[in-house]
C-alpha positions as CSV (number, residue, x, y, z in Angstrom):
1,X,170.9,3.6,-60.5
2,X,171.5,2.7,-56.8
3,X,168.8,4.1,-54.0
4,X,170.4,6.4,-51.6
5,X,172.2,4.8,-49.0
6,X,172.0,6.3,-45.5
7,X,174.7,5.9,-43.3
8,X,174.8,5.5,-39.5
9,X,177.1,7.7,-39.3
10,X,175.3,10.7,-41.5
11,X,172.5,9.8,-39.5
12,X,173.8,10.2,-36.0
13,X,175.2,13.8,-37.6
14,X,172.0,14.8,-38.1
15,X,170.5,14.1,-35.2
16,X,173.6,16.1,-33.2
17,X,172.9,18.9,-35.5
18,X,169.3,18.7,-34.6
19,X,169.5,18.2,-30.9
20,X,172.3,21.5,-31.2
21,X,169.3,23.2,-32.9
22,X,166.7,22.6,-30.2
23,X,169.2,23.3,-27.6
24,X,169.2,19.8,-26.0
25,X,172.7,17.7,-25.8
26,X,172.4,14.6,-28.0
27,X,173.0,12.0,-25.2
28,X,170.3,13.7,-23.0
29,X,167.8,12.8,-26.6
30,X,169.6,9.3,-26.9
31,X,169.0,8.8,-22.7
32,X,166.5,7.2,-20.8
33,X,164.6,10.7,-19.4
34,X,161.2,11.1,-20.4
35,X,160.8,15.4,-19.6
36,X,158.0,16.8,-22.2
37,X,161.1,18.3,-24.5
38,X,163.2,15.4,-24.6
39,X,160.1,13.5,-25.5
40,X,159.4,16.2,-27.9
41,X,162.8,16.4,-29.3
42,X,162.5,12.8,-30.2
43,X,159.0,12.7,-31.7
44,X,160.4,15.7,-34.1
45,X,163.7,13.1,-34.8
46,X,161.5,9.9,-35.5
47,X,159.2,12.6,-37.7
48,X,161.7,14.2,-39.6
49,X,163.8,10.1,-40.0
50,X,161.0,7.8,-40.4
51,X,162.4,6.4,-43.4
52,X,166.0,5.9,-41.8
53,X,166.7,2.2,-41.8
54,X,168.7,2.3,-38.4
55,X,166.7,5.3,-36.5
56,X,165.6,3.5,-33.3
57,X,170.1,2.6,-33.0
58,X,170.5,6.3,-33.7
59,X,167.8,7.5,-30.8
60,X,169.6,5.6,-28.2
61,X,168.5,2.2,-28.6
62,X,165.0,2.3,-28.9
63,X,163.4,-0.3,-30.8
64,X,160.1,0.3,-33.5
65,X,157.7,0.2,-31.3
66,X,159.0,3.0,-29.8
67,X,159.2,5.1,-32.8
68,X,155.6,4.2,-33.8
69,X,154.5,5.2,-30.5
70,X,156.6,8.9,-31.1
71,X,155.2,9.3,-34.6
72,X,151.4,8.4,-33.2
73,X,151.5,11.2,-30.5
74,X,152.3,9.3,-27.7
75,X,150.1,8.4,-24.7
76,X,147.8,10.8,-25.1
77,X,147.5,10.5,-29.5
78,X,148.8,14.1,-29.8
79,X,150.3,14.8,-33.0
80,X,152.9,17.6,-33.5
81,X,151.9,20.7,-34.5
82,X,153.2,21.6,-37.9
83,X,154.0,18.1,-39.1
């Protein structure tokens, strides 16, 4: 039996469907801006994708580091609530 295979494409669907759900446009998430709820929006995505092969292509780009620093709460080591 084969492991799941995830799919650039399913995941850059999810992360549309997401971004619809938090009422932010998936190119604002993907962009460069660093507001508290884009930052926000993409901590939740890294959460919710950590074990996505290809996450940091599907958040605009962003390599691990980046992801790490999401999922570690950022600069000031804040966590999410309710994660």
């Amino acid at each position: 039996m084969s492991p799941l295979q995830i799919t650039d494409e399913a995941i850059a669907g999810y992360v549309s469907a997401r971004c619809h759900e938090l009422c932010l446009g998936p190119q604002a998430v993907k962009g460069p801006c660093r507001s508290r709820e884009l930052v926000r929006a993409r901590a939740i995505l890294a959460t919710e994708l950590r074990r996505a092969p290809s996450i940091g292509r599907a958040l605009g780009g962003r390599d691990h580091s980046t992801i790490l620093w999401a999922l570690r709460g950022g600069r000031h080591g804040r966590k999410l609530e309710g994660l």
